[in-house]
DODRENLUM-637126 format. One record per atom (N, C-alpha, C): residue in three letters; atom name; x, y, z. Coordinates in steps of 0.001 Angstrom, whole numbers, plus 500000, padded with zeros to 6 digits. Layout:
% DODRENLUM-637126
+------+------+--------+--------+--------+
| rest | atom |      X |      Y |      Z |
+------+------+--------+--------+--------+
|  ALA |   CA |      X |      Y |      Z |
...
+------+------+--------+--------+--------+
//
This chain:
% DODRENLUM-637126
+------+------+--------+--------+--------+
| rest | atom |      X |      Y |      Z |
+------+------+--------+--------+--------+
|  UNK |    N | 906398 | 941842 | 496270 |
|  UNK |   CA | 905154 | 942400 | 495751 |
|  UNK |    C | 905291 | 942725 | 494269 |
|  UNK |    N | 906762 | 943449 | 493952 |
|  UNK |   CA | 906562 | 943638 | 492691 |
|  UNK |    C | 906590 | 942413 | 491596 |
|  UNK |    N | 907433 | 941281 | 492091 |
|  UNK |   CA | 907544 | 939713 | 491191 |
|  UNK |    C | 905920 | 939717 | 491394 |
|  UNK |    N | 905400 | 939819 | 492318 |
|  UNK |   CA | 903957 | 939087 | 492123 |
|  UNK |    C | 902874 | 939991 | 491212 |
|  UNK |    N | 903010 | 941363 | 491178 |
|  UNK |   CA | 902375 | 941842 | 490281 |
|  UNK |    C | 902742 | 941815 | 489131 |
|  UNK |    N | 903880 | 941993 | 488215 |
|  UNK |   CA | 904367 | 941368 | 486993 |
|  UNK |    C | 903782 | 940068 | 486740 |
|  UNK |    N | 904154 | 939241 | 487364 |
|  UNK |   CA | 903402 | 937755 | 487164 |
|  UNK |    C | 901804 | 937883 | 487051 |
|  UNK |    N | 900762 | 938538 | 488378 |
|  UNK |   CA | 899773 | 938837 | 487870 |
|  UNK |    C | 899274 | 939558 | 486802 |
|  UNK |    N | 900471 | 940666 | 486219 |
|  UNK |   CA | 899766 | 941295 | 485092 |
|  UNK |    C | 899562 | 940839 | 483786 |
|  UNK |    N | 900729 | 939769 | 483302 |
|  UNK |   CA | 901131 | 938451 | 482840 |
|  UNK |    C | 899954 | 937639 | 482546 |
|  UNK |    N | 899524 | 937052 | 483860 |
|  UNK |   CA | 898493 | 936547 | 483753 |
|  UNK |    C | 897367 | 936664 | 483347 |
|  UNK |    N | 896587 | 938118 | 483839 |
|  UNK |   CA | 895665 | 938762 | 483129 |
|  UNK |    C | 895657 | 939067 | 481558 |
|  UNK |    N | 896474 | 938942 | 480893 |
|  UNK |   CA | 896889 | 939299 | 479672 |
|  UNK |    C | 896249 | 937930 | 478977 |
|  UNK |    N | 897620 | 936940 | 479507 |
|  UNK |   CA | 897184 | 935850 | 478731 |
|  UNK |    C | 895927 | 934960 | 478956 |
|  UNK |    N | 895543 | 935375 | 480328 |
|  UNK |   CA | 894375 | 934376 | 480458 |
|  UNK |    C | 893054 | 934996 | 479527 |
|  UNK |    N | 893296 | 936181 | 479655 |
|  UNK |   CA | 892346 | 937046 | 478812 |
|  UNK |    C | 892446 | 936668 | 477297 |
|  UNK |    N | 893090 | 936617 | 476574 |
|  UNK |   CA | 893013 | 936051 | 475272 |
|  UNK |    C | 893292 | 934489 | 475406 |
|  UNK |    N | 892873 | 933882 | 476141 |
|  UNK |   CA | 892962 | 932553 | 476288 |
|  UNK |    C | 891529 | 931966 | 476224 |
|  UNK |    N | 890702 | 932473 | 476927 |
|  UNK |   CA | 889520 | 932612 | 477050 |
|  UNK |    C | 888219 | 933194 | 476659 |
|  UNK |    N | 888812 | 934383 | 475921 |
|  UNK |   CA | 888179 | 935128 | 474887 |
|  UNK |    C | 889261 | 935453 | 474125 |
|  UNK |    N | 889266 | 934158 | 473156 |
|  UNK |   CA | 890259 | 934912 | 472158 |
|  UNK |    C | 889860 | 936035 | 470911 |
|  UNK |    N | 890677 | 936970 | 470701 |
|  UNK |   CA | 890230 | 937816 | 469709 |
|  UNK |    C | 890566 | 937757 | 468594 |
|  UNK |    N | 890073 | 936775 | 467502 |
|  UNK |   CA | 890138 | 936815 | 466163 |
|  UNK |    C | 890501 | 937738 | 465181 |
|  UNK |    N | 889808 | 938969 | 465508 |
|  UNK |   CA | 890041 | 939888 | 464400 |
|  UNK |    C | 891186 | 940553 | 464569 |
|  UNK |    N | 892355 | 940123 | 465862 |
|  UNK |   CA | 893484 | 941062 | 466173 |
|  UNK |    C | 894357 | 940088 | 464876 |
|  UNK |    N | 895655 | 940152 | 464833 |
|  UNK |   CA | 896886 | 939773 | 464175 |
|  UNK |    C | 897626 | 938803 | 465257 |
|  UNK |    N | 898098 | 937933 | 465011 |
|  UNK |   CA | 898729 | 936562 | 466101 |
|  UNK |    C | 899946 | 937062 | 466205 |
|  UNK |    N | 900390 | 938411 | 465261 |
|  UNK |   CA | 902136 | 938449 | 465943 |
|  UNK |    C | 901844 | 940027 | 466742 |
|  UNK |    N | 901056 | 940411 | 467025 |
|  UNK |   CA | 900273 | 941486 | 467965 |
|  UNK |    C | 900930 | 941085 | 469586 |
|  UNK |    N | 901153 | 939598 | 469682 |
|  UNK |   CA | 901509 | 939101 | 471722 |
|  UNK |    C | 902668 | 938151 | 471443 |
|  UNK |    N | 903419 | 938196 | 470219 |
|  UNK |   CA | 904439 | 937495 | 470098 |
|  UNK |    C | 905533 | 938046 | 471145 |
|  UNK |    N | 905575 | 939177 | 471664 |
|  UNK |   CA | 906713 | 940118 | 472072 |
|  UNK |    C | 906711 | 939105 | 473761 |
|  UNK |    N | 905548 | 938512 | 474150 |
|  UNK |   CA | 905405 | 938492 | 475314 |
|  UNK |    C | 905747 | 936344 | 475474 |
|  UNK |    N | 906645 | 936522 | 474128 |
|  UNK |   CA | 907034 | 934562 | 474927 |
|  UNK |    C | 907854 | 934311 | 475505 |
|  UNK |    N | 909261 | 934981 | 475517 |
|  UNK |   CA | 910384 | 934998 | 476720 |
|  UNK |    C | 909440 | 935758 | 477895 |
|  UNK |    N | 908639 | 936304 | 478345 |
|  UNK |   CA | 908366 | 936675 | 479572 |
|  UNK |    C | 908070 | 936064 | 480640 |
|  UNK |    N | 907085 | 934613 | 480156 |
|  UNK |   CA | 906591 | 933686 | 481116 |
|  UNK |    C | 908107 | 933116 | 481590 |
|  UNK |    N | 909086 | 932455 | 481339 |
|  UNK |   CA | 910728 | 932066 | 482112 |
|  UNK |    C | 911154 | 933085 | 482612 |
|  UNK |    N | 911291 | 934659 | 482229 |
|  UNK |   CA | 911429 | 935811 | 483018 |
|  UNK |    C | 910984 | 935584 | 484658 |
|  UNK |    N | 909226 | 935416 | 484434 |
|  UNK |   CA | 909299 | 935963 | 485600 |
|  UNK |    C | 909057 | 934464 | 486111 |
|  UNK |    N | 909146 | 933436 | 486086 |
|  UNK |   CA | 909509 | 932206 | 486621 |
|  UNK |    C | 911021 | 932650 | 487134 |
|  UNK |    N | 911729 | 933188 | 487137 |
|  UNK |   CA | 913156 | 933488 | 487699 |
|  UNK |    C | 912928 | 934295 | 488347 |
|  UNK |    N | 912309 | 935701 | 488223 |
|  UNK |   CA | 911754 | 936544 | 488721 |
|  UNK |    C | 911417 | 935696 | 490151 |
|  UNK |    N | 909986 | 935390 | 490285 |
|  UNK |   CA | 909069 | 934924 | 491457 |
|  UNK |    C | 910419 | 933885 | 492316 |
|  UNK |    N | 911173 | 932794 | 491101 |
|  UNK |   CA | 911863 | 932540 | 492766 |
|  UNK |    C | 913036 | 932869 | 493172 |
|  UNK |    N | 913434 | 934032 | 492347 |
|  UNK |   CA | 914561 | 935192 | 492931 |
|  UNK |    C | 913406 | 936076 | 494310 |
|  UNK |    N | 912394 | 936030 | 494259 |
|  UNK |   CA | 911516 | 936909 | 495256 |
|  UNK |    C | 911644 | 935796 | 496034 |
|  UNK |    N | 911358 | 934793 | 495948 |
|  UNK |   CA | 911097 | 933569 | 496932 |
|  UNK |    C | 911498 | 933687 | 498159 |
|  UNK |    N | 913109 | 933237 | 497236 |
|  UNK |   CA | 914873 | 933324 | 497882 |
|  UNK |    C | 914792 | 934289 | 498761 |
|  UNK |    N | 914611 | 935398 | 498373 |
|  UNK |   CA | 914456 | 936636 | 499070 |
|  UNK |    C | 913892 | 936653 | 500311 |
|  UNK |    N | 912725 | 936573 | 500301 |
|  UNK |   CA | 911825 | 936782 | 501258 |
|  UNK |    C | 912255 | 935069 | 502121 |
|  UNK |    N | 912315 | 934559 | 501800 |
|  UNK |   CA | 912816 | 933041 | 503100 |
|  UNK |    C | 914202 | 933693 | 503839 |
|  UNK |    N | 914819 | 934345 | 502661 |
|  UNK |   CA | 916247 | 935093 | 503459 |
|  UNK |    C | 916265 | 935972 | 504746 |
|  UNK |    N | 914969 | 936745 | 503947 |
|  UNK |   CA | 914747 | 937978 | 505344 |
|  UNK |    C | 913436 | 937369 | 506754 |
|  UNK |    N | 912749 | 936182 | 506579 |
|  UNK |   CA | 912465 | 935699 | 507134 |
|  UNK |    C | 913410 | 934798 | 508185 |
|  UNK |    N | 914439 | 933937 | 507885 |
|  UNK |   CA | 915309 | 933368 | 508482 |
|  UNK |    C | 916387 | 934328 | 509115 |
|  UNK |    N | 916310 | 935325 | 509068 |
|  UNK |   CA | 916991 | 936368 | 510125 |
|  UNK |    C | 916123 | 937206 | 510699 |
|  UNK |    N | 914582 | 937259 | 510582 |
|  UNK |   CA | 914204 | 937535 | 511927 |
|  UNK |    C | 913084 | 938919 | 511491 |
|  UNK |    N | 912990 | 939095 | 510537 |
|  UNK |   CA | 912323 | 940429 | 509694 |
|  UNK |    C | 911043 | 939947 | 509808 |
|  UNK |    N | 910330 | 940820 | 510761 |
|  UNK |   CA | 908860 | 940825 | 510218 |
|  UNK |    C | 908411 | 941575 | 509651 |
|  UNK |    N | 907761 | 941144 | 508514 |
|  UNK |   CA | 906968 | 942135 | 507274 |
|  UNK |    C | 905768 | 942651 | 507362 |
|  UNK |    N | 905289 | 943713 | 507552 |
|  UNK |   CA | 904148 | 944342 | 507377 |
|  UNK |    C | 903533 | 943919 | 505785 |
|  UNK |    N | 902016 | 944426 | 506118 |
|  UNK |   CA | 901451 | 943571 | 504699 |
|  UNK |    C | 900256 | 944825 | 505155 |
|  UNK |    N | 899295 | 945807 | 503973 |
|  UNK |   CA | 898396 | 946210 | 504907 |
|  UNK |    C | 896801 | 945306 | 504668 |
|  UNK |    N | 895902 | 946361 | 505178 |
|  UNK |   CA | 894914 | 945164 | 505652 |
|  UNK |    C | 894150 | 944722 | 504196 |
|  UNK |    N | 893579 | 943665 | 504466 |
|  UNK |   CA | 893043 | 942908 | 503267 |
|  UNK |    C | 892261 | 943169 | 502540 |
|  UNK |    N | 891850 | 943994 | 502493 |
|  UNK |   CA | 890497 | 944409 | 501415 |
|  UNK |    C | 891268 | 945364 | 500777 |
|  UNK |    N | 892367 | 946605 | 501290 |
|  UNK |   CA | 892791 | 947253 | 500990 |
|  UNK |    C | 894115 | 947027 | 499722 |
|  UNK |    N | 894847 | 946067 | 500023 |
|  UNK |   CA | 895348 | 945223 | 499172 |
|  UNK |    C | 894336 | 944792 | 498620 |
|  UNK |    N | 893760 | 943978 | 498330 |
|  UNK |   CA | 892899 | 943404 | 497425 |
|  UNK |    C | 892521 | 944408 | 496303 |
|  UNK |    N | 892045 | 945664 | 496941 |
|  UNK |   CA | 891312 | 946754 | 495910 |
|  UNK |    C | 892611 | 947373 | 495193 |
|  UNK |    N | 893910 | 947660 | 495720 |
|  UNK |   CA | 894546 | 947895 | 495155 |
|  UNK |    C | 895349 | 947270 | 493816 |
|  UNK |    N | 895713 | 946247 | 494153 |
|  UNK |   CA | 896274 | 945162 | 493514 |
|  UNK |    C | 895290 | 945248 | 492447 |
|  UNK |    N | 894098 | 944185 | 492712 |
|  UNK |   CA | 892940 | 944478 | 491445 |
|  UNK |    C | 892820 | 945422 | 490545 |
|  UNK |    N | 893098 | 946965 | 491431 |
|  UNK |   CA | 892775 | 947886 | 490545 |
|  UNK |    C | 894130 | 948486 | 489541 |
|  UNK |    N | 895080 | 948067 | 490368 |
|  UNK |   CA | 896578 | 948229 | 489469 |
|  UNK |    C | 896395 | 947438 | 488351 |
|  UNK |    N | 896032 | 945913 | 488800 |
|  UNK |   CA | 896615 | 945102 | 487589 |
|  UNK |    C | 895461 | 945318 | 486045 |
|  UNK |    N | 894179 | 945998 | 486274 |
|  UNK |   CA | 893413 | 946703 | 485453 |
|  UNK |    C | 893852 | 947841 | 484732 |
|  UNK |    N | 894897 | 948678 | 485370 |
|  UNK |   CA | 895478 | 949652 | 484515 |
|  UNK |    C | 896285 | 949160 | 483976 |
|  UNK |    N | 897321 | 948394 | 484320 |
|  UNK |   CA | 898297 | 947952 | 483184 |
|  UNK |    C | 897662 | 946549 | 482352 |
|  UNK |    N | 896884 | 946297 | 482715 |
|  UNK |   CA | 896031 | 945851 | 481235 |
|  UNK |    C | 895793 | 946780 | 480259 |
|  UNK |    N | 894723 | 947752 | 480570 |
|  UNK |   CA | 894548 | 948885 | 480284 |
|  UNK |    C | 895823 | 949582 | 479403 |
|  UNK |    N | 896761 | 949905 | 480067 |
|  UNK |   CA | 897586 | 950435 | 479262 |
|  UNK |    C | 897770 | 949624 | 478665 |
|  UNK |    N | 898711 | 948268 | 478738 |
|  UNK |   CA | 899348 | 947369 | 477837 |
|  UNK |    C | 898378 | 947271 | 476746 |
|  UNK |    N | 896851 | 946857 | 476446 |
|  UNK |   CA | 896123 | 946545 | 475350 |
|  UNK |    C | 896211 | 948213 | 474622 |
|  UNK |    N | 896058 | 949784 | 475329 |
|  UNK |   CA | 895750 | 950564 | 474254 |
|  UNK |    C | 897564 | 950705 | 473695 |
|  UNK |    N | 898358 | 950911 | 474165 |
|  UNK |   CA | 899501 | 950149 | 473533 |
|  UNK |    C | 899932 | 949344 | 472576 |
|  UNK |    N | 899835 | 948405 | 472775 |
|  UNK |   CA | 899126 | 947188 | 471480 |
|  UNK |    C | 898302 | 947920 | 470423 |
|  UNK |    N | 897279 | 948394 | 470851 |
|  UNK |   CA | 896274 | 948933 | 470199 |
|  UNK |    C | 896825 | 950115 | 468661 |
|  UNK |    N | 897527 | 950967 | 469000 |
|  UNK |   CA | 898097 | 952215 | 468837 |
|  UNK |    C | 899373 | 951687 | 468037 |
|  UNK |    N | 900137 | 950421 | 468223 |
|  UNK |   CA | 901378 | 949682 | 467713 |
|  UNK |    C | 900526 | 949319 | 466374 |
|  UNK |    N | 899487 | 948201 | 466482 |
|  UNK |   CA | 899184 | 947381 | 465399 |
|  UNK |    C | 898285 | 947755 | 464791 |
|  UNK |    N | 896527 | 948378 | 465012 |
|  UNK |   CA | 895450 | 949480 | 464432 |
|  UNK |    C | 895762 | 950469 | 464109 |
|  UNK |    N | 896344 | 950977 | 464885 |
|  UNK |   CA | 896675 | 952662 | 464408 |
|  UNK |    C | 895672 | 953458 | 465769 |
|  UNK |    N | 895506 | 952747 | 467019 |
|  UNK |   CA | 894573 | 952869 | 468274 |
|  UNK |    C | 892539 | 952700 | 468100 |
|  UNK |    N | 892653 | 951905 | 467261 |
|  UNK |   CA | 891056 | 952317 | 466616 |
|  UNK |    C | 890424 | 950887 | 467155 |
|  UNK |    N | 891111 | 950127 | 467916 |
|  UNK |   CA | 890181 | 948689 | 468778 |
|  UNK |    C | 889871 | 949023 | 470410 |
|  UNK |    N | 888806 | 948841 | 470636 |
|  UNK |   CA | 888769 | 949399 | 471552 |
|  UNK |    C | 889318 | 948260 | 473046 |
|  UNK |    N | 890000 | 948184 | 474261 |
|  UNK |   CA | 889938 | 947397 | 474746 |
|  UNK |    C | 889405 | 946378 | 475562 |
|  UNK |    N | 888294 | 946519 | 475442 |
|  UNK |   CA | 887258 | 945561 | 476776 |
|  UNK |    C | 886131 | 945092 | 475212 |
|  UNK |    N | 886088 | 945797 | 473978 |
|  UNK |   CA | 885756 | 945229 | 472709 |
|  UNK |    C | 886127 | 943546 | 472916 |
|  UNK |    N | 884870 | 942348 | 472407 |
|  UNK |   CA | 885271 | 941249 | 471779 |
|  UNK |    C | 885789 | 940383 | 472433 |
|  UNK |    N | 885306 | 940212 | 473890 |
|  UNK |   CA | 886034 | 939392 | 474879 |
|  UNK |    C | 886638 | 940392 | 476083 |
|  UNK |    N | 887445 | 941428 | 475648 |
|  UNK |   CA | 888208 | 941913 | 476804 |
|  UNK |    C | 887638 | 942404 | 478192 |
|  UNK |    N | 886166 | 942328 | 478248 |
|  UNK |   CA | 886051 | 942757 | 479602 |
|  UNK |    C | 886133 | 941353 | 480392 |
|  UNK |    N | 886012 | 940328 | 479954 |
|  UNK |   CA | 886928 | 939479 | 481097 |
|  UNK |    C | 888166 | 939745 | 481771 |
|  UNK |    N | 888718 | 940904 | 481575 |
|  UNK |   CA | 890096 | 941275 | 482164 |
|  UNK |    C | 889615 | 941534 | 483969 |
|  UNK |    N | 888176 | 942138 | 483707 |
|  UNK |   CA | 887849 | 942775 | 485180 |
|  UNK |    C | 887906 | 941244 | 485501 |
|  UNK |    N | 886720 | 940505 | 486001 |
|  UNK |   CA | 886764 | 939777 | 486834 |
|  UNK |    C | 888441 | 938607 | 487084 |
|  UNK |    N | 888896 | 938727 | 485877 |
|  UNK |   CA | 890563 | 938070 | 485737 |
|  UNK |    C | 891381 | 938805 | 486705 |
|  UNK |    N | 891081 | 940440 | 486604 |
|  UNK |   CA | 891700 | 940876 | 487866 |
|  UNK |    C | 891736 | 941371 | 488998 |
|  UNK |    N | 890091 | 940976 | 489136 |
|  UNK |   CA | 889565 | 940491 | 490760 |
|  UNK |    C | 889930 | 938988 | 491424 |
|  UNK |    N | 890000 | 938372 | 490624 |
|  UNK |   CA | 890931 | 937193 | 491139 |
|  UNK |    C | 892178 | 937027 | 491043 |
|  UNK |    N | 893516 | 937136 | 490504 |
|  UNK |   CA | 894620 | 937467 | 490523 |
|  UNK |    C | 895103 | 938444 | 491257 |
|  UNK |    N | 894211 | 939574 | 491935 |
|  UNK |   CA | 894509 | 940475 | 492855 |
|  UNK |    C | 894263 | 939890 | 494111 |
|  UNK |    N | 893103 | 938592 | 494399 |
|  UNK |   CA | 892607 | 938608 | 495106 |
|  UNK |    C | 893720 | 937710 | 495809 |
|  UNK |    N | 894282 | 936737 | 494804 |
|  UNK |   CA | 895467 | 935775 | 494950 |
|  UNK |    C | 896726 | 936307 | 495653 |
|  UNK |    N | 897015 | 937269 | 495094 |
|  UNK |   CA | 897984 | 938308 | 495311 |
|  UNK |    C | 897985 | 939041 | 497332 |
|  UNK |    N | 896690 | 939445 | 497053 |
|  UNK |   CA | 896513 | 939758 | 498327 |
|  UNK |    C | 896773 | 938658 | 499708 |
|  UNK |    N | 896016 | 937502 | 499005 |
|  UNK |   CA | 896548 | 935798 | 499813 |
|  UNK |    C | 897282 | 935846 | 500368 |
|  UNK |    N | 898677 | 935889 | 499654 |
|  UNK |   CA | 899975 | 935537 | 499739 |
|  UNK |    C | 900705 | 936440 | 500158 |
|  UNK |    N | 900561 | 938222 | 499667 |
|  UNK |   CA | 900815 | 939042 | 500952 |
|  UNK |    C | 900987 | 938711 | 502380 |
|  UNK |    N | 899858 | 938877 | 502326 |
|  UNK |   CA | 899132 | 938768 | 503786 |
|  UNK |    C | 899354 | 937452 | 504592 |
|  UNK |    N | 899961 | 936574 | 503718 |
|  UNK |   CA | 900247 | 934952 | 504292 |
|  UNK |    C | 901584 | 935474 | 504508 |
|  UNK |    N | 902297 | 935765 | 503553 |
|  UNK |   CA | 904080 | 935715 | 504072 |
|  UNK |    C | 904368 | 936936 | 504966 |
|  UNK |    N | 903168 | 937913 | 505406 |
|  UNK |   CA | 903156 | 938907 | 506884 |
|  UNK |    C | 903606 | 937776 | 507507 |
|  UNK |    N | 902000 | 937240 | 507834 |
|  UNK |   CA | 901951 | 935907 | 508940 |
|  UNK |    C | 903068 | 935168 | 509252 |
|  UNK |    N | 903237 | 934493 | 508558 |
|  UNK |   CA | 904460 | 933355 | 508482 |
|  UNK |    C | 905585 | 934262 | 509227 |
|  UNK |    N | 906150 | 935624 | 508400 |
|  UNK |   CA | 907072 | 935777 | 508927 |
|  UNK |    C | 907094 | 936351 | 510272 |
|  UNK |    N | 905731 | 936869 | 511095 |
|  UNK |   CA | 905800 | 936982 | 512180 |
|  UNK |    C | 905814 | 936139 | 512952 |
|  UNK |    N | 905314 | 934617 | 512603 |
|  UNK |   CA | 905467 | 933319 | 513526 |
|  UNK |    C | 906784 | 933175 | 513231 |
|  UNK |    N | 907523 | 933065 | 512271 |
|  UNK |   CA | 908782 | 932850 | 512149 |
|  UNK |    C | 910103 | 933547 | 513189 |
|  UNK |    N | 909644 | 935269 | 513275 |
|  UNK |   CA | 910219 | 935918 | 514494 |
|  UNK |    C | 910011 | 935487 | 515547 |
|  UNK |    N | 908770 | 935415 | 515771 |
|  UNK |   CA | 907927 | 934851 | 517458 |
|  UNK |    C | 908934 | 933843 | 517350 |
|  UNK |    N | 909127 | 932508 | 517280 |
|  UNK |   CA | 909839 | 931132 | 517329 |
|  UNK |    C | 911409 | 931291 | 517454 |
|  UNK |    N | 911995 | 932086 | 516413 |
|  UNK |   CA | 913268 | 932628 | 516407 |
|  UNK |    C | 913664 | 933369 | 518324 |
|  UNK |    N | 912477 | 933930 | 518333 |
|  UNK |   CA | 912845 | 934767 | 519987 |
|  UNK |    C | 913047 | 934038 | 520883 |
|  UNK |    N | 911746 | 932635 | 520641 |
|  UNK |   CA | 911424 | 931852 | 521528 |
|  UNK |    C | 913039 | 930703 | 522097 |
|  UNK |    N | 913532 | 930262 | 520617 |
|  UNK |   CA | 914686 | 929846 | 520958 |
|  UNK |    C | 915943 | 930359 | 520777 |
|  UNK |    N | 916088 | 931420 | 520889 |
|  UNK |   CA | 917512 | 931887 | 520858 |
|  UNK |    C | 918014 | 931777 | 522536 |
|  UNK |    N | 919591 | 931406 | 522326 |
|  UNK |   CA | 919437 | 931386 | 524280 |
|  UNK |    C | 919604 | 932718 | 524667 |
|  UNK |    N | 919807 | 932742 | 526120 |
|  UNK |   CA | 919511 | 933648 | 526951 |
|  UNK |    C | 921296 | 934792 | 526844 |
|  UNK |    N | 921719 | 933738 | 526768 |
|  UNK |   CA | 923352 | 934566 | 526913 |
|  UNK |    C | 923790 | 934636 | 525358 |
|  UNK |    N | 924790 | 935286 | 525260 |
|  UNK |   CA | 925101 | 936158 | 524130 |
|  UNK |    C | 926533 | 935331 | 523535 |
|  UNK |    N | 926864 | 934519 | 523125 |
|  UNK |   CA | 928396 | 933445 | 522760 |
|  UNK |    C | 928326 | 934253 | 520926 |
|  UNK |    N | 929855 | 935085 | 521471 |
|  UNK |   CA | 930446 | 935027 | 520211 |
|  UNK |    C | 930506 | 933790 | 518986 |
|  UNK |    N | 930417 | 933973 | 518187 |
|  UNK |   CA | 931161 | 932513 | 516860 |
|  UNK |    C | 932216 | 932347 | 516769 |
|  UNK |    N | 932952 | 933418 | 516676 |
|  UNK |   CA | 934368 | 933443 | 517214 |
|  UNK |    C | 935112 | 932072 | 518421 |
|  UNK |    N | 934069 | 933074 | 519426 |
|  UNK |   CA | 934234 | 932241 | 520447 |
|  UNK |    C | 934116 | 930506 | 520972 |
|  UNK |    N | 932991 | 930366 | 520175 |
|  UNK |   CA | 932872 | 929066 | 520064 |
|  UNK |    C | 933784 | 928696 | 519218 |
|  UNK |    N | 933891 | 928882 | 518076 |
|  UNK |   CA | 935130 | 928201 | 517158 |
|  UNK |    C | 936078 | 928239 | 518014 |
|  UNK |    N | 936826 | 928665 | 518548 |
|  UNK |   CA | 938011 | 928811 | 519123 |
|  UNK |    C | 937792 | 927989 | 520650 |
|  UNK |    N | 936738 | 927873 | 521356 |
|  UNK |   CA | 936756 | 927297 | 522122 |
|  UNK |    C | 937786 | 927632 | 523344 |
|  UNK |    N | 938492 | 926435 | 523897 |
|  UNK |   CA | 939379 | 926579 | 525237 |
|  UNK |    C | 940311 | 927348 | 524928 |
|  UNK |    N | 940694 | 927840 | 523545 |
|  UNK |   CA | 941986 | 928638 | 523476 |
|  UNK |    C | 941822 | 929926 | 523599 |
|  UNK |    N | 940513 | 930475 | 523436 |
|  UNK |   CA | 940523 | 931605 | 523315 |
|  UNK |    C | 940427 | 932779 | 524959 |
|  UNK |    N | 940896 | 933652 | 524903 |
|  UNK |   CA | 941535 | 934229 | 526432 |
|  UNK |    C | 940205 | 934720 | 526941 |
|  UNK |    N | 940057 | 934071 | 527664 |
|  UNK |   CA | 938801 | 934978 | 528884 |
|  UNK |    C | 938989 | 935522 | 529798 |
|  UNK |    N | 938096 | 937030 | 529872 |
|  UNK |   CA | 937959 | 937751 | 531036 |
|  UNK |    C | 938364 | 937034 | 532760 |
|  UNK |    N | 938685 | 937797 | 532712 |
|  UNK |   CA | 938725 | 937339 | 534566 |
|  UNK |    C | 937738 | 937793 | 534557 |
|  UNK |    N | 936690 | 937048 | 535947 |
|  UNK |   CA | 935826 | 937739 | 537235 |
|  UNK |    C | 935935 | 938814 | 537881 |
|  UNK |    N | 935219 | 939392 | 538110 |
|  UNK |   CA | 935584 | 940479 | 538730 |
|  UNK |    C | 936347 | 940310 | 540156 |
|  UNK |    N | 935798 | 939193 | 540871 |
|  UNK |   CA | 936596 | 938871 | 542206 |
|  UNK |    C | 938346 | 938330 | 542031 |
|  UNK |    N | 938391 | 938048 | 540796 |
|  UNK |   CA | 940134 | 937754 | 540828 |
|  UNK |    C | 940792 | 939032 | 539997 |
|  UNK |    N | 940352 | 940431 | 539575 |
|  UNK |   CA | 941306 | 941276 | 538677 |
|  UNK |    C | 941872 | 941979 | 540084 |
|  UNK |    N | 942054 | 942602 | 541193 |
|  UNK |   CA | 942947 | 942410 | 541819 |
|  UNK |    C | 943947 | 941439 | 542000 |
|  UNK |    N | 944153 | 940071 | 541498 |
|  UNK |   CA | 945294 | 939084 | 542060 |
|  UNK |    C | 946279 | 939295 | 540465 |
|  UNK |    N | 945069 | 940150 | 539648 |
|  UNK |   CA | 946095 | 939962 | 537671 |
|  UNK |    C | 947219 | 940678 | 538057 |
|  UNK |    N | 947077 | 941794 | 538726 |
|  UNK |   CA | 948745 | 942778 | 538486 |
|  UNK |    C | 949891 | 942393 | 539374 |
|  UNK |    N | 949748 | 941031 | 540380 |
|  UNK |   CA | 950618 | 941020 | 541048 |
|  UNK |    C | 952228 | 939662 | 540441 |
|  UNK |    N | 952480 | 939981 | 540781 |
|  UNK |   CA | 953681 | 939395 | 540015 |
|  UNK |    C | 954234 | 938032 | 540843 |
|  UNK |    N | 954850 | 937144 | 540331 |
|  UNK |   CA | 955185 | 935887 | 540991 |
|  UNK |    C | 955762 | 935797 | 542459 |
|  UNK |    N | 955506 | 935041 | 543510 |
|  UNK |   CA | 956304 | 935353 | 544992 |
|  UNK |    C | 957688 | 935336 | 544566 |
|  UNK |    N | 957812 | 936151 | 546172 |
|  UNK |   CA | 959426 | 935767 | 546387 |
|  UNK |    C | 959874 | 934688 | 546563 |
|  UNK |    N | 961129 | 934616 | 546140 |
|  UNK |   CA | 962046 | 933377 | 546673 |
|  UNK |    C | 962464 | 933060 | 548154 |
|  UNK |    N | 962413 | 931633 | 548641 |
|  UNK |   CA | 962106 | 931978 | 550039 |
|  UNK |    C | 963825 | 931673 | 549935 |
|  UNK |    N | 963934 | 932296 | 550828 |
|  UNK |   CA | 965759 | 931980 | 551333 |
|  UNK |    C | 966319 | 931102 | 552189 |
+------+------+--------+--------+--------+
//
């Protein structure tokens, strides 16, 4: 969740001056932010890795319900717009631009969809990883074989039955005479 909100907040940023670009700012004002896009490209598939990891052993993930994510997400990735531009703002004006000024209220609907994306994919890798458990249950076998055990195979010492540990303590016959 958190790779995916970095990446969405990312996004909102740049798609926002992509689309309404703002002229009257300074071009080295978002210079700070060009190593970030390979950041979180490492980022998202260090999360990837992750989450296929805890999926392939059996973790099912809670996700909550969808609108609720949605409103959240959306409304997070609006504050750290929010912050990040009066930030900016306060670095390069002296705080005197305002942020949704000159294009920037495209940030809202930028992060009603990037939240909404966000929420998607939540709520998809719940899913997945609960079909993934379900299937995992479905074929695991019934009896319990060490790894050990299998590696080692015929050499390794097995239990007696319960019907032969009376015959273990007795010791070799007599010699007949």
């Amino acid at each position: 969740m958190a790779a995916l909100m970095g990446a969405g907040a990312f996004g909102v940023h740049q798609l926002r001056f992509a689309l309404a670009p703002d002229h009257g700012r300074s071009l080295h004002a978002h210079t700070y932010l060009a190593p970030v896009g390979a950041v979180l490209v490492g980022v998202l598939l260090f999360a990837l890795a992750a989450a296929l990891a805890r999926m392939a052993r059996g973790v099912v993930e809670k996700a909550p319900r969808f609108r609720r994510l949605w409103a959240g997400t959306s409304a997070s990735l609006i504050a750290v717009y929010c912050v990040q531009e009066s930030i900016e703002s306060l670095l390069t004006h002296g705080g005197t631009t305002p942020m949704f000024a000159r294009g920037g209220c495209i940030a809202v609907p930028l992060a009603l969809a990037i939240g909404l994306a966000i929420a998607v994919v939540m709520r998809g890798a719940a899913a997945a990883s609960a079909v993934v458990a379900a299937s995992r249950q479905a074929h695991q076998p019934t009896v319990s074989i060490a790894p050990l055990e299998v590696l080692l195979g015929p050499w390794s010492p097995r239990r007696a039955r319960a019907a032969a540990r009376h015959l273990a303590a007795r010791g070799p016959p007599l010699p007949s005479v």
